[in-house]
Structure formats: structure tokens, C-alpha cells
Residue, then its C-alpha position, 0 to 999 in steps of 0.5 A: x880687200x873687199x868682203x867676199x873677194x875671191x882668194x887672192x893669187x900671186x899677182x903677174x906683175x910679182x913674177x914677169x920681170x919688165x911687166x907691171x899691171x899698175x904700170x899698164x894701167x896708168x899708161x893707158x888710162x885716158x885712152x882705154x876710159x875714152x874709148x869705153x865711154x864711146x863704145x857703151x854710147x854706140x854699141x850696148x843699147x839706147x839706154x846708155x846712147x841717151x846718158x850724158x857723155x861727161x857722166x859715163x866718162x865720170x862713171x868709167x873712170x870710176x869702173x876703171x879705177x877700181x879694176x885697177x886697184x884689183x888687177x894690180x893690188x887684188x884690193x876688191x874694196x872700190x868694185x865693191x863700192x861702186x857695184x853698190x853704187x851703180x846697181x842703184x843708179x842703173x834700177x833706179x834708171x830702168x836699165x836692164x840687167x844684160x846692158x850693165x852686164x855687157x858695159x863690163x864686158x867691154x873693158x875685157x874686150x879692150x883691154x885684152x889686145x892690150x895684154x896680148x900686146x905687152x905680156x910676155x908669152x909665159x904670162x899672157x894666159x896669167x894675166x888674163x885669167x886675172x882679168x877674167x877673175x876680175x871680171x867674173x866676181x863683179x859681174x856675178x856680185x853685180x846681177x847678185x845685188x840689182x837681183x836681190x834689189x829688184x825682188x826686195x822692191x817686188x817683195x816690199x810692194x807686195x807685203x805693203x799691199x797685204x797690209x792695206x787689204x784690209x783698211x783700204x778696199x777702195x784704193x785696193x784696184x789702184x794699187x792692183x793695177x800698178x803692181x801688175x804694170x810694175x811686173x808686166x813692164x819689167x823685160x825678165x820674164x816672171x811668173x808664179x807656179x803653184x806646185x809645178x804649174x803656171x798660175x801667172x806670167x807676164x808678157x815678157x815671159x811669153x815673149x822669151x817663149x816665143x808665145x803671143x797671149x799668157x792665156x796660151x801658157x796658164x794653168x800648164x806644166x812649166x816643164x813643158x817649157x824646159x829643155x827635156x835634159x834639163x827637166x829633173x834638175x829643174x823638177x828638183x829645184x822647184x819641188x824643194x821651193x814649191x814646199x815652202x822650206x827652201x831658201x830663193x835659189x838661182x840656177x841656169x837651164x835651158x829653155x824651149x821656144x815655141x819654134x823649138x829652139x833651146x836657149x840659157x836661162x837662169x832663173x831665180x825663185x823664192x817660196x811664198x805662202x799666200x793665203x793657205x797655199x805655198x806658192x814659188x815666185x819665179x824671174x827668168x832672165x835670158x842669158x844668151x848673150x852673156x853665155x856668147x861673150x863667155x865663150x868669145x873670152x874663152x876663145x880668145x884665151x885659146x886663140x892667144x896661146x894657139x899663137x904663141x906655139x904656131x910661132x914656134x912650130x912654124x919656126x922649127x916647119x919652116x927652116x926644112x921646107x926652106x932646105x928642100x925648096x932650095x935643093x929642088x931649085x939646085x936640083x932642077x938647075x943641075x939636071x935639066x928635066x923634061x917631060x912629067x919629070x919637068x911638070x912634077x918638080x914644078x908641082x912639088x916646088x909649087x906645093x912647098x910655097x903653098x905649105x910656106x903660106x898655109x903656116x903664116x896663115x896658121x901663124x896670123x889665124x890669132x890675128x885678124x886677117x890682112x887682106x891684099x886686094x886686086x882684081x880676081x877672075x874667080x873662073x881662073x882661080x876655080x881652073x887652077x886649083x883644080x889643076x893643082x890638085x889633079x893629082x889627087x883626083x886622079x889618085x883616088x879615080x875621082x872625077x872633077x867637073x867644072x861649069x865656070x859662068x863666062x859672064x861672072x864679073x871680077x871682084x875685088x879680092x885677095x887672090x891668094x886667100x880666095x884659092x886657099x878657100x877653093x883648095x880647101x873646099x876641094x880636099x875636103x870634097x876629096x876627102x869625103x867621096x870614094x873611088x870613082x866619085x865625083x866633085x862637081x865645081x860651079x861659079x856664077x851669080x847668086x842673090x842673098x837679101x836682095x843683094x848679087x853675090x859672085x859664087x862658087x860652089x864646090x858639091x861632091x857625092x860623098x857620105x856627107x856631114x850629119x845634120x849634128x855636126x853642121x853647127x860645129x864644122x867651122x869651129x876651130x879645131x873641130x874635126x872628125x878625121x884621124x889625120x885632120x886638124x880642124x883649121x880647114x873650113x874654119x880658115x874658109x869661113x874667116x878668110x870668106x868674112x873678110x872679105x865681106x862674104x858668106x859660106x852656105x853649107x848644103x847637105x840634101x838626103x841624098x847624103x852628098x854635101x855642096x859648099x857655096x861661097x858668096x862674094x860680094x861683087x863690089x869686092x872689099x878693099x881691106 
């Protein structure tokens, strides 16, 4: 096991009788190299695009390899080796630190269906908390060493320089110059603070921020540029390095931009003593994009085990719904009804296959979303879910008002999940107005960019949503009702993107709120 490892723990393939990592690994081997290979050249950045394919298929191999041997044997000695290798290679390369972050990010991706497929249900969160573990140590040894390489470089240019003051007057300005064109070119920000002030910045710090010109930013308070809850934890930490006693330190933050935006960050600081006068050496670099895929791996974890409960809840629900609808059809065969008792047995018939579809739709949620497309006249589908759920509106004394456009166009779709999405707008909007209410369902055309969209809006008088908790409805599982369970507008939204679409959330200060779901009028066809 390599120096620093993280402590090694009962490896899955120990356990999971028929499952073995060597043994998935070798097999899929010259697939998942290739395809690591093709997707750093098209998805991570220009930087890889221009590499010669054979040398990233040499270093994936390379990369791959050592996941191997600790996903199977817990033995860090290859990562170690290559990350000491590779952090050279790519500084020496101009590569910036998040595209080497993400190249390792795509083995996850890859290999995570991978597991889902293979591991046994009990083990599937096991294995793939090895890969995270894996992963995680590489990425955090990984921007440890091209950190520290990188300010080695800064720190052995300055000294050398502290050195030829004095003897070489004359090439002082020459080497002035490429000092600071070393520092302005490198894209994490870096600045110097004396005390808590800013006494220099280059542009890429005033990029992060969100700021044309450095002269904007001298001579001001770096708090200012500090998220207000994040301020004493960073305050603490530079008073202790701005002191000259504390060793460099790295800590996360977030940041403000000037359109008040609050982004992570980390950044990392060293003490300097210049001249008489203690100085903090400061690199920040933006993480936002790792914090997303951190929390897309987090998700995904969830979502694989969401997926093996549903299947056996789905099991135990759907076993009884069968029983009733089969004693309902017995039942309306039997004794023939008529009237609103006719119309009522229809509904309630009705309603269980719609139950029968909300939990396969609840057991593929984990999965990307099939589509069964056709022709659909969103005006019909609007009509009948409306009709559907007329019940309800008349229970609660709500009003529906429906405006259809007679000149909408079909779009290719999937019908069926198109009247999920309207019927779960339209509990939603039930949900939220009162007695006497009303719910307002419009469709027409709407353009986005240029580009015509078919749309149906569905807008109540309701309380509405608090502007807090707008960015987070559309999260799986959020929800603020009792009873709720948090997959309704989460559903709309994945059923709406496969289709190509986009949902609009509308909340005026009158307190009511409008859902508007835009479909692309040349459709999808899967």
C-alpha cells in the first residue's frame, strides 16, 4: 500500500459471493480505456482535444491500471506513482488543475453503470463508496502535489530573484516582467494581502470576481469579496497567516461576484516576510465545477439505492391495486351500472392504472427516461386531464379555466408522460389555492432564443412558493407538504428534458404562481 492511503477496508469482492472487482475490471478493461480516452478528447477541454489520441490512451491505460490494483488489492503504490508522474507532465503542459480533476471524474462516471449493472443489490452502495474512496484520495493527493509544485515554482522564482537584486540591477526589469506575466497568465486567481488588505491581484482573480480592471480591487478589505457567513472563518484564517507564524493552509469559502452570486472556492496561503513587512501569498481557485460533479456522484448513490427499494415496494403496491382493479371489472360486469354510478366506477378504474403507472414511473426514476413517441394534440391532453381530476376541483369549490390555442401544432411525443407532467402541475395548483380558487390552464406558442416552442401554462391564485425555496423544488424528494413525497415536479422536470423541453417557474408579488412547459414543436423521437 502506497504512503498515505487511506485505511484499508474490507474489500466487496471479499463478501459478495459471484462479485469480484479484479474480475470486473479485466473484463471490461479495453472498453472502458476507449472510451475514457474518447470522451477526455471531446468533453474536458482543448487542452486534452490537441493530445495525441495514442499518448491518452498510454496514460488512461496507465490511470486505469492503478484503479485497479486499489479497487481490487486496496495497493495505492501505482496511483501514487502516476500522480507524481502526471502532475509534472500536465503543469509542465499548461493544464489547469480542474481539467485533470474532471479527466478522473470521467472513470466514475463510466464505471459507476458499470457496477449498477453487476453488483448485487446489498453491495452496490459498498462498491461504490470504494470507488468514491478511490477517487476522492487521488483527486485530493492529486491538487495536493500540482498545488504545491506550482507554488514551489512561485516561491523558488521569487527567492531567485531576491538574490540577483542586488548584482544585477540591469536584468531586474526583464526579470520583473516575466515574473508577472508568469503570475497574470496562470488562470487561478492570486493575490497578495497585507494584513487583510489587497496589495495586488492578477486578472484572473478579477475575472472570478466578476471585475474588469485590479485597480477596482487594490488597496480594499478582501472580506468584501467574502460571502457574509463565510467572513469570520476566513478572517481567522488569515490573521493567523498574515502574523507570519502559521504554516500555508488550504480551506474552502464562498465567494461573492459582483452581480452577487456566491460561488466555492478554495484557496491556499502561505505567510511571506518582505522587506520588514509580513505579507500572505494567496491562489484561489474556483471549484464549482467539482462541487457539481460531487454532488451528481452523491445523487447518483441515492438514486441506485432509491431503485432498489422502489422495486420492492412497487411489488408489495402493486399486487393489491391488481386485486382491486380485478374486482372492479367483476363488479361493473356483474351489476350493471348506470348513471354517475357508471361514470364513478369508470373514474376509479381509471385512476388505478394511473396509480399502476405512477409506480413504474417511480421504479424507472433511477433510470433514464424511455420515451414512446407519436403524434400529440396538447389541446386534447390539457381537456382531459382536466376532466380527470374535475372531482377534485369541485371538492375543494376551485374553478378551472381553460384558454386552449385552436392553431397549436402536434409535437412529437410521448402522450403518456405529457399528461403526467399536466396532472401533476394541476395537484400541485390544487394543492396551493383554497376554497373558492381558481386554476387558470393555458397552451399556445411561445418563443425561447429565437427558437418556437409549444406551451402549456398552468397558473393558480394561490400562496405561492417563497423565492428561497424556488431553486430547490425540482429536487428529488424536496417538498414542504405533510403528505408529499417530493417526486412530483421533480418527475415534470425529467419527463419535460427528455423531451427536449424546458419548465418556467413564474411567481409574481401577487403571491400566485404559473408553471409554463415549453415543447419543442419538431418534437423528439427518443
Amino acid at each position: 500500500m502506497g504512503k498515505d492511503a487511506p485505511i484499508p477496508v474490507a474489500r466487496a469482492d471479499e463478501v459478495q459471493a459471484g462479485f469480484s472487482f479484479k474480475t470486473l475490471l479485466h473484463r471490461h478493461r479495453d472498453r472502458i480505456i476507449r472510451e475514457w480516452r474518447d470522451r477526455l478528447r471531446k468533453e474536458v477541454s482543448d487542452h486534452y482535444t490537441r493530445r495525441d489520441p495514442d499518448e491518452l490512451a498510454v496514460t488512461t491505460a496507465r490511470a486505469y491500471d492503478a484503479f485497479a490494483q486499489v479497487l481490487a488489492d486496496n495497493d495505492y503504490t501505482a496511483v501514487n506513482r502516476f500522480i507524481n508522474e502526471i502532475t509534472k507532465v500536465r503543469l509542465e503542459s499548461g493544464f489547469p488543475l480542474d481539467d485533470v480533476q474532471k479527466a478522473f471524474e470521467l472513470f466514475r462516471q463510466i464505471i459507476v453503470p458499470v457496477l449498477v449493472d453487476e453488483s448485487s443489490r446489498s453491495f452496490l452502495s459498498r462498491n461504490i463508496e470504494q470507488v468514491n474512496t478511490c477517487l476522492a484520495y487521488t483527486i485530493h493527493r492529486f491538487s495536493n502535489h500540482f498545488q504545491k509544485m506550482h507554488e514551489t515554482c512561485l516561491k523558488e522564482y521569487a527567492d531567485r530573484l531576491e538574490r540577483d537584486v542586488a548584482a544585477r540591477t540591469v536584468q531586474l526589469k526583464e526579470s520583473e516582467h516575466k515574473y508577472k506575466t508568469l503570475v497574470e497568465e496562470i488562470s487561478d486567481g492570486y493575490l497578495v494581502l497585507e494584513g487583510e488588505t489587497i496589495v495586488f491581484v492578477n486578472p484572473a482573480f478579477c475575472q472570478m470576481h466578476g471585475i474588469d480592471k485590479s485597480k477596482q480591487i487594490l488597496m480594499t478589505p478582501f472580506l468584501h469579496f467574502v460571502h457574509k457567513k463565510d467572513r469570520e472563518a476566513v478572517r481567522q484564517v488569515v490573521t493567523r497567516n498574515s502574523s507570519g507564524n502559521a504554516a500555508s493552509a488550504v480551506f474552502e469559502y464562498r465567494r461573492l461576484t459582483r452581480n452577487g452570486s456566491a460561488l466555492p472556492t478554495e484557496m491556499g496561503l502561505r505567510p511571506s516576510f518582505f522587506e520588514g513587512r509580513h505579507y500572505t501569498l494567496c491562489i484561489v481557485r474556483d471549484i464549482t465545477r467539482r462541487v457539481k460533479m460531487e454532488k451528481k456522484s452523491r445523487r447518483m448513490e441515492r438514486m441506485a439505492y432509491i431503485g432498489q427499494i422502489t422495486a420492492s415496494l412497487s411489488h408489495e403496491i402493486r399486487n393489491p391495486l391488481s386485486s382491486i382493479k380485478m374486482n372492479l371489472q367483476i363488479l361493473g360486469q356483474n351489476n350493471p351500472f348506470t348513471g354517475n354510478d357508471q361514470k364513478r366506477l369508470q373514474i376509479t378504474q381509471t385512476e388505478i392504472q394511473r396509480l399502476e403507472t405512477i409506480l413504474q414511473q417511480l421504479l424507472d426514476f433511477a433510470k433514464p427516461i424511455s420515451l414512446t413517441p407519436g403524434e400529440v394534440d396538447l389541446n386534447a391532453v390539457v381537456d382531459f386531464c382536466v376532466s380527470l381530476l374535475d372531482v377534485k376541483f369541485r371538492k375543494i369549490e376551485a374553478g378551472c379555466h381553460v384558454a386552449t390555442e385552436s392553431s397549436l401544432p402536434f409535437i412529437m411525443g410521448d402522450k403518456a408522460k405529457i399528461e403526467q407532467v399536466v396532472i401533476n402541475l394541476l395537484l400541485n395548483a390544487l394543492d396551493s389555492v383554497e376554497a373558492g380558487g381558481k386554476v387558470t390552464v393555458t397552451t399556445g406558442i411561445r418563443t425561447m432564443e429565437g427558437i418556437g416552442f409549444a406551451a402549456i401554462q398552468v397558473a393558480d391564485n394561490g400562496k405561492g412558493i417563497p423565492p428561497d425555496l424556488i431553486p430547490h423544488i425540482f429536487e428529488p424528494f424536496y417538498t414542504t407538504k405533510a403528505m408529499g413525497t417530493g417526486l412530483g415536479l421533480a418527475n415534470v422536470k425529467q419527463i419535460v428534458a427528455a423531451h427536449k423541453g424546458h419548465v418556467q417557474v413564474v411567481t409574481p408579488e401577487t403571491g400566485s404562481t404559473a408553471f409554463a412547459v415549453l415543447l419543442p414543436i419538431g418534437g423528439t423521437r427518443g
